[in-house]
LUMMARMAR-327613 format. One record per residue: residue number from 1; x negated, z, y negated of N, C-alpha, C in turn. Coordinates in steps of 0.001 Angstrom, whole numbers, m for minus. Each point is the difference from the previous one (the first is absolute). Layout:
<rs>
seq:NUM; n.x:X; n.z:Z; n.y:Y; ca.x:X; ca.z:Z; ca.y:Y; c.x:X; c.z:Z; c.y:Y;
...
</rs>
This chain:
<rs>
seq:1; n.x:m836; n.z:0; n.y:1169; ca.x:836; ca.z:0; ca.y:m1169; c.x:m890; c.z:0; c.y:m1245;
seq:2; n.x:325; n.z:m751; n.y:m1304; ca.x:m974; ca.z:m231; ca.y:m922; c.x:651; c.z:744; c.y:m1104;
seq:3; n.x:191; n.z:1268; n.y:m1018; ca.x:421; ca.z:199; ca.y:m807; c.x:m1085; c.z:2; c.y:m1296;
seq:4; n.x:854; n.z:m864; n.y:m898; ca.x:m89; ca.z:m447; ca.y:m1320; c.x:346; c.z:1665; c.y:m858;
seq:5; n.x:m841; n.z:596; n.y:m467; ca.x:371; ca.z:1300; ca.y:m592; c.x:279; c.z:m21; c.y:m1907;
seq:6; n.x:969; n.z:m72; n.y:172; ca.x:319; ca.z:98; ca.y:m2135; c.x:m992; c.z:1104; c.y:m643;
seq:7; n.x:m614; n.z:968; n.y:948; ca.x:m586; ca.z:1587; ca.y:m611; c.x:m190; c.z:758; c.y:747;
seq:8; n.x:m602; n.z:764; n.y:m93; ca.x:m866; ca.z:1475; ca.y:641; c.x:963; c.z:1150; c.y:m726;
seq:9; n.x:232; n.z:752; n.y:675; ca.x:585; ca.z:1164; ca.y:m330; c.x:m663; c.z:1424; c.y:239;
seq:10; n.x:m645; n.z:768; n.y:m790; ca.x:m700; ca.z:588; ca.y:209; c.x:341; c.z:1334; c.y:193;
seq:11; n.x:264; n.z:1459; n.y:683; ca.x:289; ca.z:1441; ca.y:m47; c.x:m429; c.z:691; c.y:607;
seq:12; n.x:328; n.z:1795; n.y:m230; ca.x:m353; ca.z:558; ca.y:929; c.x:880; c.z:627; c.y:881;
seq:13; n.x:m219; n.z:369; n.y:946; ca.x:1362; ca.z:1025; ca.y:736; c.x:761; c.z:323; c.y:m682;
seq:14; n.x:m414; n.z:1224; n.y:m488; ca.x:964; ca.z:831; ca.y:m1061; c.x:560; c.z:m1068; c.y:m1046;
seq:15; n.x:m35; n.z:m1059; n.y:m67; ca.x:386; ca.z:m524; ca.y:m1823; c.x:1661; c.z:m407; c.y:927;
seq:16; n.x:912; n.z:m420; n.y:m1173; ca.x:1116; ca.z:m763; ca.y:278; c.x:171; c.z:m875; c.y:m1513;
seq:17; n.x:m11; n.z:m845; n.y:519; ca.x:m338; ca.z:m847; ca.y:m1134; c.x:986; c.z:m1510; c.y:m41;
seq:18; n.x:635; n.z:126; n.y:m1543; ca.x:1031; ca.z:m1350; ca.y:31; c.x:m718; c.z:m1162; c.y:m99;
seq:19; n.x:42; n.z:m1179; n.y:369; ca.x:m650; ca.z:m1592; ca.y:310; c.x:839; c.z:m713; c.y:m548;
seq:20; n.x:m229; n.z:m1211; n.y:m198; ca.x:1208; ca.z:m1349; ca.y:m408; c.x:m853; c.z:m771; c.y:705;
seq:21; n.x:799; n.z:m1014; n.y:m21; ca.x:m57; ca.z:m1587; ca.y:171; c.x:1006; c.z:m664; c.y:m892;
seq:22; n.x:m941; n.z:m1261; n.y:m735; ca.x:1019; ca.z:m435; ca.y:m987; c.x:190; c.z:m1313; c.y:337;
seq:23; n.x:1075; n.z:m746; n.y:754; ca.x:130; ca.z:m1270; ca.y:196; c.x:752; c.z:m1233; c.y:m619;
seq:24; n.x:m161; n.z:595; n.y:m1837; ca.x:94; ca.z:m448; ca.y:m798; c.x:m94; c.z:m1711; c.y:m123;
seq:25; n.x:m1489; n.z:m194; n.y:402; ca.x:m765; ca.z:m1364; ca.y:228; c.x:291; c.z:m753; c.y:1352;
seq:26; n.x:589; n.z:439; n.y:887; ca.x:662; ca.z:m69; ca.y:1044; c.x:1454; c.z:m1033; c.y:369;
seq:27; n.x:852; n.z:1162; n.y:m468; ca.x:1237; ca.z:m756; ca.y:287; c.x:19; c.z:m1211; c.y:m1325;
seq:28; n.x:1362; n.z:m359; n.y:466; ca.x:287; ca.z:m1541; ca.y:m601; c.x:1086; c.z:295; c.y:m1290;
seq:29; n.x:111; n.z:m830; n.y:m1046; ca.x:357; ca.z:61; ca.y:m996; c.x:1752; c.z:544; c.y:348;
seq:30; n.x:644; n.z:656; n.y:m768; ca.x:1202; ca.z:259; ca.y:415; c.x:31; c.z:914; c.y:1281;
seq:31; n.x:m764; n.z:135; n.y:869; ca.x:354; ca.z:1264; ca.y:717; c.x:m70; c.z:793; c.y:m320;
seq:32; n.x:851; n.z:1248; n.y:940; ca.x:128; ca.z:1593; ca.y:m386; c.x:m693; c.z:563; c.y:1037;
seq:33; n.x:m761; n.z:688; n.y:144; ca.x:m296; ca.z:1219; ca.y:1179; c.x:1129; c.z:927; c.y:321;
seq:34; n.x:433; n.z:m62; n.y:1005; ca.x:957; ca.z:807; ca.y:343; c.x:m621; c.z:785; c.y:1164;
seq:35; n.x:m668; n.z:90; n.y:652; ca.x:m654; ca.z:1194; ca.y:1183; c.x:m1249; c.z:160; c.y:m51;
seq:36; n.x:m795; n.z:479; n.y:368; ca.x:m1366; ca.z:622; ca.y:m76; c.x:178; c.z:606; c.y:1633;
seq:37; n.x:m1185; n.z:m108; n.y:1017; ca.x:m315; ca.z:1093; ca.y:1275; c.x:m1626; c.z:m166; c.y:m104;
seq:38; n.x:m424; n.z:1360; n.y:308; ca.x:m1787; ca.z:m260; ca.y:84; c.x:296; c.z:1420; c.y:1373;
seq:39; n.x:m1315; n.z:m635; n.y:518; ca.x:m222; ca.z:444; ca.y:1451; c.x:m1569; c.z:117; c.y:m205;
seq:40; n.x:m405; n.z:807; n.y:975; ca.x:m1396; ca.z:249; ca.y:m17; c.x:m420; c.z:m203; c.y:1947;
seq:41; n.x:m1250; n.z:m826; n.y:m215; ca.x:m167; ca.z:m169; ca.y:1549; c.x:m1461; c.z:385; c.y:623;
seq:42; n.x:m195; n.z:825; n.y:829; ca.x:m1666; ca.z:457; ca.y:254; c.x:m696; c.z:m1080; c.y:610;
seq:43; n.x:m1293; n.z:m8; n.y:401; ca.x:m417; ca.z:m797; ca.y:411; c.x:66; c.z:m622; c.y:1326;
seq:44; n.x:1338; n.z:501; n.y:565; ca.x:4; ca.z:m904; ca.y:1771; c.x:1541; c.z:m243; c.y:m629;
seq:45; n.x:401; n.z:61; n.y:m1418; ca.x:1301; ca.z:m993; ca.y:m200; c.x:1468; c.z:918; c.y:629;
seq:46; n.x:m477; n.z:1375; n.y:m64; ca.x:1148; ca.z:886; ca.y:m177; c.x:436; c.z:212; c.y:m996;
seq:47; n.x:1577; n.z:124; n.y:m226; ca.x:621; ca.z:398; ca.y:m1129; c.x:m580; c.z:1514; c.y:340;
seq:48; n.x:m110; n.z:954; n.y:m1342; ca.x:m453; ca.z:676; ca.y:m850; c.x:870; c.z:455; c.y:m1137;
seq:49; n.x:415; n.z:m557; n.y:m357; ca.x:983; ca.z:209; ca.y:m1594; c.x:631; c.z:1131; c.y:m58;
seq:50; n.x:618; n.z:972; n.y:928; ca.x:205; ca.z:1361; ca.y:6; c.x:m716; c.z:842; c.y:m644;
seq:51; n.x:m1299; n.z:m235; n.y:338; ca.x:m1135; ca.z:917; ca.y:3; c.x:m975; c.z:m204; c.y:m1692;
seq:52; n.x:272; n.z:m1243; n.y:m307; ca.x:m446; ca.z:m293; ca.y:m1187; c.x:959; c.z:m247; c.y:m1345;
seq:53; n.x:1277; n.z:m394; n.y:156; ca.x:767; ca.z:m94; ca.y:m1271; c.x:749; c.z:746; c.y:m554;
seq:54; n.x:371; n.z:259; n.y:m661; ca.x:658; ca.z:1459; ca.y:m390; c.x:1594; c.z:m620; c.y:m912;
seq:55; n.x:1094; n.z:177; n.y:374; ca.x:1463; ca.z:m561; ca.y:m864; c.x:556; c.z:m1589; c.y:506;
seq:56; n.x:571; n.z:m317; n.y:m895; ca.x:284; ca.z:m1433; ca.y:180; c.x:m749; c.z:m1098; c.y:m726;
seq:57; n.x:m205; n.z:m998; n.y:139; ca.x:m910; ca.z:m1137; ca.y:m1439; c.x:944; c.z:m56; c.y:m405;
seq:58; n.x:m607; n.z:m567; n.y:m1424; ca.x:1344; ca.z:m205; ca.y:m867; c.x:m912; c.z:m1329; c.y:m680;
seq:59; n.x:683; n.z:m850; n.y:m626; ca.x:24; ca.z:m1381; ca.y:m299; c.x:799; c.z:m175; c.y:m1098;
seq:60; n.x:m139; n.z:m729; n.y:m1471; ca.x:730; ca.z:m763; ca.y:m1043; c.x:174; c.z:m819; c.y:226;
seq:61; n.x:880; n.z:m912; n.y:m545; ca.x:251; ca.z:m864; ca.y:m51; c.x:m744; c.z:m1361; c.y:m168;
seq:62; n.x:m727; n.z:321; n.y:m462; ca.x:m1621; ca.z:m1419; ca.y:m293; c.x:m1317; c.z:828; c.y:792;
seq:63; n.x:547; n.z:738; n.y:1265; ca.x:m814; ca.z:m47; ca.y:1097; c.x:m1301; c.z:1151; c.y:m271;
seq:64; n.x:110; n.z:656; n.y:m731; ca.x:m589; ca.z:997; ca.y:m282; c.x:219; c.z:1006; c.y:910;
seq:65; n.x:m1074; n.z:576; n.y:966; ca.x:211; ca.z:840; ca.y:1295; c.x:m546; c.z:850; c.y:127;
seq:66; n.x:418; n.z:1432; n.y:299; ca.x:m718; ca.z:1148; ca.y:m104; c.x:317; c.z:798; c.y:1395;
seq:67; n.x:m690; n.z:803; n.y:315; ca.x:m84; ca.z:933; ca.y:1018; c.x:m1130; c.z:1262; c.y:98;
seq:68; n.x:261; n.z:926; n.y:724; ca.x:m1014; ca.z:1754; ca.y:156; c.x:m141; c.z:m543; c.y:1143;
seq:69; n.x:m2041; n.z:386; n.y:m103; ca.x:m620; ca.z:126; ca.y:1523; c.x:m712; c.z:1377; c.y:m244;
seq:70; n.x:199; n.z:687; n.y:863; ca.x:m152; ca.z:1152; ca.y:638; c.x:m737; c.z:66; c.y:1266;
seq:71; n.x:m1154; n.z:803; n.y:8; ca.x:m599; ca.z:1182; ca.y:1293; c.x:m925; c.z:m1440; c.y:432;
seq:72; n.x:m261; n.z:32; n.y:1101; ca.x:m1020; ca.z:m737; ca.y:493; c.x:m1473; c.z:262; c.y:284;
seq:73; n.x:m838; n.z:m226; n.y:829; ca.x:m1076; ca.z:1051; ca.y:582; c.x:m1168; c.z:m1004; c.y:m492;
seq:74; n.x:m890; n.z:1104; n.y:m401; ca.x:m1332; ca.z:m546; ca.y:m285; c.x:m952; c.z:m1012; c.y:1140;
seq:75; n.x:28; n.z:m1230; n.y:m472; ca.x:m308; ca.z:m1315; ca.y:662; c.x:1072; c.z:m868; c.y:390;
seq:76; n.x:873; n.z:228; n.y:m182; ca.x:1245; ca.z:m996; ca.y:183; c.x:m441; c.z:m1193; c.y:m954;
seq:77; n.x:639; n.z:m1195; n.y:541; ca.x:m31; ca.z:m1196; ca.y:m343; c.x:1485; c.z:m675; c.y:632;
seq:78; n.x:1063; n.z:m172; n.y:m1332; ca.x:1516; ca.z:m264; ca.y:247; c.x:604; c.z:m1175; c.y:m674;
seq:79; n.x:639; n.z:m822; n.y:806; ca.x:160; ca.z:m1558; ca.y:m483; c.x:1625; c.z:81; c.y:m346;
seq:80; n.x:m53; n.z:631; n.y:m1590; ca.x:1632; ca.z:453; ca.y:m965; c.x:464; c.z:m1839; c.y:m364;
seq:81; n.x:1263; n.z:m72; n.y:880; ca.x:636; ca.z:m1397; ca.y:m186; c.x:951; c.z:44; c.y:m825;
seq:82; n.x:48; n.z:m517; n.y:m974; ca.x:1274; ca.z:m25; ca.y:m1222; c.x:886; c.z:m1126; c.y:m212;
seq:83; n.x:1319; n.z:231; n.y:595; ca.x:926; ca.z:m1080; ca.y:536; c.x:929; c.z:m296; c.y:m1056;
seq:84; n.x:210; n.z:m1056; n.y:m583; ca.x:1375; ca.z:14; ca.y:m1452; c.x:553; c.z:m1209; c.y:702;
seq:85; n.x:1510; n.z:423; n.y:m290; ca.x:915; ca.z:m917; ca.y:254; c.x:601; c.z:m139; c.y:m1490;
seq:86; n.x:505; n.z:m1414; n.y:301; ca.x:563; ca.z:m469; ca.y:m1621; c.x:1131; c.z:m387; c.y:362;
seq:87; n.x:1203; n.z:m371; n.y:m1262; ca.x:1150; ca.z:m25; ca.y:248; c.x:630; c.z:m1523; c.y:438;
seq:88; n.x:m1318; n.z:m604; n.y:97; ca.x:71; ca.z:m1456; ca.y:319; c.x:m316; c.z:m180; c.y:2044;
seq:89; n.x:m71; n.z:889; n.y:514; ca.x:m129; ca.z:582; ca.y:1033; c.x:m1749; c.z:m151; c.y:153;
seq:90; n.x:m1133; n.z:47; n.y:m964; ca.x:m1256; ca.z:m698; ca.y:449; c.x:m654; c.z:1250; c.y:42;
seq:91; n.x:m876; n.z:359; n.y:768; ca.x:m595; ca.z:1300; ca.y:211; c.x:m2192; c.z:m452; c.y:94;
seq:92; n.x:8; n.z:966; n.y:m945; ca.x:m1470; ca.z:m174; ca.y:m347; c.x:m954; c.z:1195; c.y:361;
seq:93; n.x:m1265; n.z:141; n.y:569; ca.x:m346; ca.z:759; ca.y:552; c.x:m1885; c.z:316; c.y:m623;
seq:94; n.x:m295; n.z:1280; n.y:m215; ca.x:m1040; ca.z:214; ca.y:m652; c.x:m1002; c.z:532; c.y:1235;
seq:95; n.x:m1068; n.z:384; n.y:m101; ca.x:m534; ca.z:1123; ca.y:1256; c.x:m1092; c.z:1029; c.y:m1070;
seq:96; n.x:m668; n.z:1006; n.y:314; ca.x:m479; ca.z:648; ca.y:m482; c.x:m732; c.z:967; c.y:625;
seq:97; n.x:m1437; n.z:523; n.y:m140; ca.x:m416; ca.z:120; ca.y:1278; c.x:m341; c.z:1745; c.y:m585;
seq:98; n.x:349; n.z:934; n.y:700; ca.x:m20; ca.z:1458; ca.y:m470; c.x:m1263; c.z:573; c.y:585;
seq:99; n.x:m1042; n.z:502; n.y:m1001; ca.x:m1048; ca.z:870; ca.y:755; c.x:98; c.z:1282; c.y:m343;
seq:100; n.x:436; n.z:1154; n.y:794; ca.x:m69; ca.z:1076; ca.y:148; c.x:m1266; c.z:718; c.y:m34;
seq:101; n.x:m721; n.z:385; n.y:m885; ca.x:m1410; ca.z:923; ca.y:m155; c.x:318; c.z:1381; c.y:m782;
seq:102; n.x:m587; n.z:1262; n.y:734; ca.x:m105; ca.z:1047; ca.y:m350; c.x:m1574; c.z:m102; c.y:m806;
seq:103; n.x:m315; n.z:753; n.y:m1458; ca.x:m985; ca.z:m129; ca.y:m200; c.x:m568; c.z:605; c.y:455;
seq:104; n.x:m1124; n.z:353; n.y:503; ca.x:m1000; ca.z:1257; ca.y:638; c.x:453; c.z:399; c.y:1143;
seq:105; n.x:950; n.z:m539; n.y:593; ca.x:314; ca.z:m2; ca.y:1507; c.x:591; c.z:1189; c.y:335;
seq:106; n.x:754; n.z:848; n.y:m1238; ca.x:527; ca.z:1650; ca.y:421; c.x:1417; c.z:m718; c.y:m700;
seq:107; n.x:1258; n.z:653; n.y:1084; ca.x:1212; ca.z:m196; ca.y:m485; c.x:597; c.z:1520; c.y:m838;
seq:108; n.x:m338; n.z:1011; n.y:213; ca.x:424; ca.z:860; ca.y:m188; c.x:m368; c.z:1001; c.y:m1506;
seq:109; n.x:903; n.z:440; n.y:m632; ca.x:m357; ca.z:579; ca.y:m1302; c.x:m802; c.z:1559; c.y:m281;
</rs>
């Protein structure tokens, strides 16, 4: 499988942190974004997304997409897929590749 990555996403365990994707440049003149789903997949291509997203995405109307990633263990490497459907039924898809690093290798406060 060959993934094309839009960005690096960078955190630590402890952070929870809001993201976008803006598929502004994307969709086609006159469409609306009407759905947003992002999933997170480890490296043998298990869903994951429990364990990493936190609420629902939420999406505007000119495709502006947001979501909370949460927890995740120091050395993880996570392939965050960002799915928009438009009201024209055309669905456009981002990928994003999550590296999980603790600095100094201690999780604890």
């Amino acid at each position: 499988m060959v993934v094309e990555w839009l960005g690096i996403i960078k955190k630590q365990p402890a952070e929870i942190v809001t993201e976008n994707v803006d598929f502004k440049n994307v969709i086609r003149s006159g469409e609306v974004a009407s759905s947003v789903a992002v999933a997170v997949f480890d490296n043998s291509l298990t869903n994951v997304t429990n364990s990493y997203i936190s609420g629902t995405p939420t999406t505007s109307s000119n495709g502006f997409t947001q979501f909370v990633l949460q927890a995740g263990s120091h050395g993880d490497y996570r392939d965050v897929r960002v799915r928009l459907t438009t009201d024209a039924g055309n669905v456009y898809e981002e990928d994003l590749l999550l590296r999980v690093w603790e600095i100094g290798g201690a999780s604890d406060f």
